[in-house]
C-alpha positions in Angstrom: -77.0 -57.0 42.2 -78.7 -57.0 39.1 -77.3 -56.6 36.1 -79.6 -53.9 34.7 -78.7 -51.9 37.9 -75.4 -51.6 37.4 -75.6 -51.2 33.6 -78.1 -48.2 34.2 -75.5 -47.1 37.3 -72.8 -47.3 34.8 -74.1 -45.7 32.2 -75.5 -42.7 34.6 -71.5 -42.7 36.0 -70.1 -42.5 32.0 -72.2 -39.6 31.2 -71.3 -37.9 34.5 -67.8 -38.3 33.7 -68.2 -36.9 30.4 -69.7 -34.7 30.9 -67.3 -33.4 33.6 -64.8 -33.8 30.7 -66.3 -32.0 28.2 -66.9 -29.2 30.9 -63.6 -28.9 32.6 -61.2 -31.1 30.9 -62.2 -30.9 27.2 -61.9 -26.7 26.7 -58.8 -26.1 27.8 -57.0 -29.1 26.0 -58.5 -27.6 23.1 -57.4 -24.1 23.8 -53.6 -25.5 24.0 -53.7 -27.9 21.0 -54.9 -24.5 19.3 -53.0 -22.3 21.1 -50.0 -24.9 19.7 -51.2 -25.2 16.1 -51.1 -21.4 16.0 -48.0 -20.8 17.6 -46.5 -24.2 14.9 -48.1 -21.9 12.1 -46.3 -18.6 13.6 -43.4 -20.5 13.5 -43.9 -21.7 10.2 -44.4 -18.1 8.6 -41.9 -17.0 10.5 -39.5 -19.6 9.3 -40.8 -18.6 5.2 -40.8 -15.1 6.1 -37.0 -16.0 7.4 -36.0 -17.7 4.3 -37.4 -15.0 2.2 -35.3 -12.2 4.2 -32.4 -14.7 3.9 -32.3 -15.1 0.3 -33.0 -10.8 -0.4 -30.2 -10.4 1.8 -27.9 -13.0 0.1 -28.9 -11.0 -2.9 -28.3 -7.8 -1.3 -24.9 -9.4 -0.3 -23.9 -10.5 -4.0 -24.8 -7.2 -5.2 -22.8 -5.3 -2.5 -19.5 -7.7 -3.4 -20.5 -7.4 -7.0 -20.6 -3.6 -7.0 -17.0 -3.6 -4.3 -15.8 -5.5 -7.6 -16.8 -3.2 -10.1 -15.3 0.0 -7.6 -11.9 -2.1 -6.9 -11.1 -2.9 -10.5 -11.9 1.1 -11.3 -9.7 1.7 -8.5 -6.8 -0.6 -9.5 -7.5 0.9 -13.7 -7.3 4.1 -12.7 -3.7 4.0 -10.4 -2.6 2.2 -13.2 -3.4 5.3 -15.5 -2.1 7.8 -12.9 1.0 5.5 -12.5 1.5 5.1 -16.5 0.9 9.2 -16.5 3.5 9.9 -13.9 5.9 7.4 -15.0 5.6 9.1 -18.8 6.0 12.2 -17.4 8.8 11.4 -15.5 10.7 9.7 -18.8 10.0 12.9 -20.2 11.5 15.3 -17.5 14.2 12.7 -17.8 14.5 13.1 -21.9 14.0 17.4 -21.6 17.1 17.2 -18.6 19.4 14.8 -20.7 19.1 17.2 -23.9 19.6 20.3 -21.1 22.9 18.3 -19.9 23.8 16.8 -23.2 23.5 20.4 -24.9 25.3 21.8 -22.1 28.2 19.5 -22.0 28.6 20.5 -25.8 28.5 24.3 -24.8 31.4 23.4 -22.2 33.5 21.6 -24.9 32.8 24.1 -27.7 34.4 26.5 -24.8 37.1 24.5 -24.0 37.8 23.8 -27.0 38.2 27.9 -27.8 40.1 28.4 -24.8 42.7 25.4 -26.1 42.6 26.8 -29.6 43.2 30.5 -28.1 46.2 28.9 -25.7 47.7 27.1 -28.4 48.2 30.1 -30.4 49.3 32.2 -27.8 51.9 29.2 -27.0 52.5 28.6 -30.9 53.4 32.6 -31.2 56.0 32.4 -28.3 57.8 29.3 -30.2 57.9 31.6 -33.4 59.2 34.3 -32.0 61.4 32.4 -29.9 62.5 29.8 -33.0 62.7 33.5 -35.2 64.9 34.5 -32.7 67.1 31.5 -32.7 67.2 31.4 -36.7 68.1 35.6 -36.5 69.9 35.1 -33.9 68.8 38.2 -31.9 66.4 39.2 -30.0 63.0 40.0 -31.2 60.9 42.8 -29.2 57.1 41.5 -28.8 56.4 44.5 -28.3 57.9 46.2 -31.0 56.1 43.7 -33.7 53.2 43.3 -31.9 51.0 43.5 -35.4 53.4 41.1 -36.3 52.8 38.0 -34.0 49.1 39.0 -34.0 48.8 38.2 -37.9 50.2 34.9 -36.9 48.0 34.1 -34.5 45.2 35.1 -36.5 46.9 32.3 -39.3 47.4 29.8 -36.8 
């Protein structure tokens, strides 16, 4: 064979082949290496658009806790108030029912105290008449000096 023959037969076989390759073969490798470089540059926005939405809900987040603070501490201040208010106004129910039982307790003594004073007498006029009667030796009438023993109870 000669050398020219198979060069030209060659060459007439290369461009048959590419050609076949740039018909058949070539389009469709380039439809999937772009139909992969878009779906790599979906996946990339995707993956930004991801971080974005990340970091606005991390904010979102912070500000939720924050403002859960914020209501909490309000919370916690104002039991504290209603507890500080309730426990005044107990101190001072208390304070009002200890004068009421305090002031009472002196009414009850200033009574007793009358009651003692008005038994006493009545018991300090029976010994005078009785000790009068042992001095006179005779009987006194209570009774009959009535205004008597009453002017001695009103001394006594």
């Amino acid at each position: 064979m000669n050398l020219n023959a198979t060069l030209f037969a060659q060459m007439i076989v290369f461009f048959v082949l590419w050609w076949v390759v740039a018909r058949f073969v070539w389009p469709p490798l380039v439809k999937a290496l772009d139909e992969r470089s878009t779906k790599i540059a979906d996946g990339l926005a995707a993956a930004e658009r991801g971080k974005e939405e990340l970091v606005l809900a991390n904010n979102a987040a912070e500000q939720e806790l924050s403002k859960a603070r914020q209501e909490g501490a309000l919370r916690v201040a104002d039991a504290e108030k209603r507890a500080q208010m309730s426990a005044e106004e107990i101190r001072a129910n208390a304070q009002v029912e200890a004068t009421r039982i305090i002031s009472q307790a002196k009414e009850d003594a200033d009574q007793q105290v009358t009651r003692a004073r008005e038994v006493l007498r009545a018991e300090v006029a029976v010994l005078a008449v009785k000790g009068a009667e042992q001095i006179l030796r005779r009987e006194v009438d209570a009774k009959a000096h009535g205004a008597l023993l009453d002017q001695l109870k009103a001394e006594l």
